[in-house]
N, C-alpha and C positions, 0 to 999 in steps of 0.2 A: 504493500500500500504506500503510495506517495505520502509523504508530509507536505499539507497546504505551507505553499509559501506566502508572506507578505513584503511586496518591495514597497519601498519609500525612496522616491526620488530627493527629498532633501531630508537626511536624518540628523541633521545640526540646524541649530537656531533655536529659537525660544518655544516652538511647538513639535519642529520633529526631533530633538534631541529627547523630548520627554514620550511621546510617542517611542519609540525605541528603548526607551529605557523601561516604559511599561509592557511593549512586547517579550521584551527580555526578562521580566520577573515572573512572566506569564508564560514561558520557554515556549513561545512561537516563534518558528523559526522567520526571521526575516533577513534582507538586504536593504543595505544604505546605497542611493546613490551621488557617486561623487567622481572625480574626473581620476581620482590615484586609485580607488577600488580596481577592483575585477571581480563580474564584469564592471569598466566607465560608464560612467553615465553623464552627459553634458547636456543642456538644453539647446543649447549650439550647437550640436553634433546630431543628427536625427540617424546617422548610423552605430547611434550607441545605444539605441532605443529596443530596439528588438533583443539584443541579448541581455539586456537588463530586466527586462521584466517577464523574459522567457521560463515558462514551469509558476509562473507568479498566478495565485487564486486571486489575491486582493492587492490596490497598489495605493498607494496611498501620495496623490498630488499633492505637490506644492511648487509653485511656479515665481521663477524669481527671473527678474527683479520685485515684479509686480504685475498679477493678473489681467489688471483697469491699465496698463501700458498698451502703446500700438503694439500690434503685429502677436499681440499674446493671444486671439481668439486661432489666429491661422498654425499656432504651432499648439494648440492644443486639439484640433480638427485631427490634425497630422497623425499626434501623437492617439490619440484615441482610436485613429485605424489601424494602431502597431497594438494598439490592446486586443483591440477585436479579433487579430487575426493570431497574438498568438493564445486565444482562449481565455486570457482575465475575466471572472463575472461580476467582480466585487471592486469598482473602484468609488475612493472618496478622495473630494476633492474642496481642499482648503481654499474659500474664496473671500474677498472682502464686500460687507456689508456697507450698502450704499451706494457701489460703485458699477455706474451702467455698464464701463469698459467690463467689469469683470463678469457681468449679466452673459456677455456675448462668450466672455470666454466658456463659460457653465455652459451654454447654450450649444455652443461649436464641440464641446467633447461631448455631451451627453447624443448628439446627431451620429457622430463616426464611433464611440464606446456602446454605445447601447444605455440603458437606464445607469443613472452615479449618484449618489449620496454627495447632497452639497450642503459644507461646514461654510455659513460665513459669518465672518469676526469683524470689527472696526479696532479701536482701542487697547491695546493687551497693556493689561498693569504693570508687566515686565517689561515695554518701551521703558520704563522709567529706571531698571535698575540690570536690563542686560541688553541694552542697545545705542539708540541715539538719543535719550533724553538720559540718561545716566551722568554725562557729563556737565549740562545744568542743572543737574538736581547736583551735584558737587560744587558748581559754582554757586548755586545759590539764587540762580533767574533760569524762567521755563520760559523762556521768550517763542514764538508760534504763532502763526498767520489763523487764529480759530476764533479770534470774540472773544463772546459772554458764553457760547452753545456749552450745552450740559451733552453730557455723552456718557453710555452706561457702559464704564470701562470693564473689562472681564479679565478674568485670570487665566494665565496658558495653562497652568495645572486640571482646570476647569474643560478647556478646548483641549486639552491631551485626551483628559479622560474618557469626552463627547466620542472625539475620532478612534481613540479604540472598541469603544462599544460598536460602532459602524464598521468596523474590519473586521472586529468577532461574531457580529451578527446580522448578516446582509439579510437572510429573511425579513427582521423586526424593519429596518432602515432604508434598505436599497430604494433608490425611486426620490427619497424625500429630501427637501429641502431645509436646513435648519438655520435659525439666525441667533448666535449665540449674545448674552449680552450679563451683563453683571445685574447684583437686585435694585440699582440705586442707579441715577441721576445725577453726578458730578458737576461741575464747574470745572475748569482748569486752575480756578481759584481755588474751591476745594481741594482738590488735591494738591496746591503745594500748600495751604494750613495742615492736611492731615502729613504731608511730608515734613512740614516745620513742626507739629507737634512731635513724630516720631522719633525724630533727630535730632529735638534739641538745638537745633539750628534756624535762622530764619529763610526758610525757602521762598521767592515769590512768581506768579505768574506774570507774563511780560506781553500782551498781545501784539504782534508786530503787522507790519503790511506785507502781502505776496514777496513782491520785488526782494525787500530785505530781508526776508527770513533765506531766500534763493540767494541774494547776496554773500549772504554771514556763512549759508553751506558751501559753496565755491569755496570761498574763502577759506576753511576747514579743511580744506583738500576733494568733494563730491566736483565728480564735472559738471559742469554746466548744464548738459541737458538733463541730467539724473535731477541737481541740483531744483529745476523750475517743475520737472517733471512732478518732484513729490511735494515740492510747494502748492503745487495748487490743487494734486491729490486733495494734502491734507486742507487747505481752503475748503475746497469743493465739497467735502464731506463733513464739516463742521460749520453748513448752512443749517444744522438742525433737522436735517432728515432722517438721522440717527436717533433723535431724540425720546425716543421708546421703548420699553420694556418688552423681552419675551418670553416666555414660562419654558424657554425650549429645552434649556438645561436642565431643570425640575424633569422634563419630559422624557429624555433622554435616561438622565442618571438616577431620577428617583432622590433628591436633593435639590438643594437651593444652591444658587451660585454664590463663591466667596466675596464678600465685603473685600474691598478695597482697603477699610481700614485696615482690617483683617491680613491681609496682604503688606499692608506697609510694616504693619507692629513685626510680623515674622520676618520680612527680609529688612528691618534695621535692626535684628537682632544677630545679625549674621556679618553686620560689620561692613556691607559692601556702601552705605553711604559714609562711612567713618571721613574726616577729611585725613 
């Protein structure tokens, strides 16, 4: 008897680092994809596509840069007919909430895949302490082209747990659409009070315009096009269309999703905003 395999195209980052690492306690056998594995797996490379997820039952997408970019719907079309054809029945696919670009991208693989399980997420709490907001919350200003909009940030630990319940059980899932979201209603204010309370520091929110927030990323070392690219991403999606709650992780997991506070009090316990 074969052992169902599960590939993950990205097994690093704030959601499939944990993703794998909950595969692994649950000794399913999976594969990471990355450009030094074997087999490689590149997004750039569409002939590293088939031996990657050949013998794979479930695969678990995640598409970088970013979903909602150009040219992301035509290479996930692509990639969906490299599933189809080597027998996958079970893919899920991490996409972003709110974002029409990544509409098309769901859209374009569920056509050439057949029916997919779509995760999508906005906000993850862990921008703040293992990515690109990590380093103002060290400085002490969350400077962000987003307003006053409240946004129901969620926890990757949260979106790890959703996407393995979808890999372990395509019956319950497959087909459905879920929009994950934390139990609360943030500010970007809010959250650097509950970041100043946790660390004893004064953290503050800094709302800036497009132009400069894509100014100050260049300037950081991001190129230019990435740079304007996620600037108005993030604009675009802190018009407040995000601004709702949804029972889906309750749904899902049979629990409520973690408070943010909840998330800040554990990871300043851990040292990583220490200055």
């Amino acid at each position: 008897m074969t052992t169902p395999l599960t590939s993950l195209t990205v097994g690093t980052g704030k959601v499939g680092a944990r993703v794998a690492r909950r595969l692994e306690h649950l000794g399913v056998a999976h594969r990471i994809g990355s450009r030094a594995r074997r087999p490689a797996f590149d997004w750039t490379d569409a002939s590293t596509w088939a031996p990657f997820v050949a013998g794979s039952t479930s695969v678990f997408v995640t598409y970088v840069p970013d979903l909602g970019f150009p040219g992301a719907a035509d290479t996930m079309a692509a990639f969906g007919e490299v599933c189809a054809t080597e027998g996958v029945t079970n893919v899920v696919l991490l996409s972003g909430r709110g974002e029409p670009g990544a509409v098309l991208g769901e859209q374009a693989l569920a056509r050439t895949a057949g029916p997919i399980t779509v995760v999508r997420c906005a906000w993850f709490d862990q921008n703040f302490s293992e990515s690109f907001l990590l380093q103002p919350v060290l400085d002490g200003v969350i400077a962000l082209p987003a307003g006053d909009v409240e946004e129901p940030f969620i926890d990757a630990d949260d979106i790890a747990d959703v996407v393995v319940a979808c890999l372990s059980e395509p019956d319950a899932h497959l087909g459905n659409t879920y929009e994950l979201t934390g139990p609360e209603l943030l500010g970007f204010d809010d959250v650097a009070r509950i970041l100043s309370d946790v660390t004893g520091r004064s953290i503050a929110y800094l709302p800036v315009e497009v132009d400069d927030y894509a100014a100050a990323a260049v300037d950081a070392g991001l190129p230019a096009a990435d740079a304007h690219a996620y600037a108005e991403l993030f604009h675009s999606i802190t018009d407040g269309r995000n601004a709702h709650l949804t029972p889906d992780v309750d749904k899902v997991l049979g629990r409520p999703p973690t408070t943010f506070e909840r998330f800040a009090t554990t990871t300043a316990a851990s040292g990583i905003w220490d200055r």
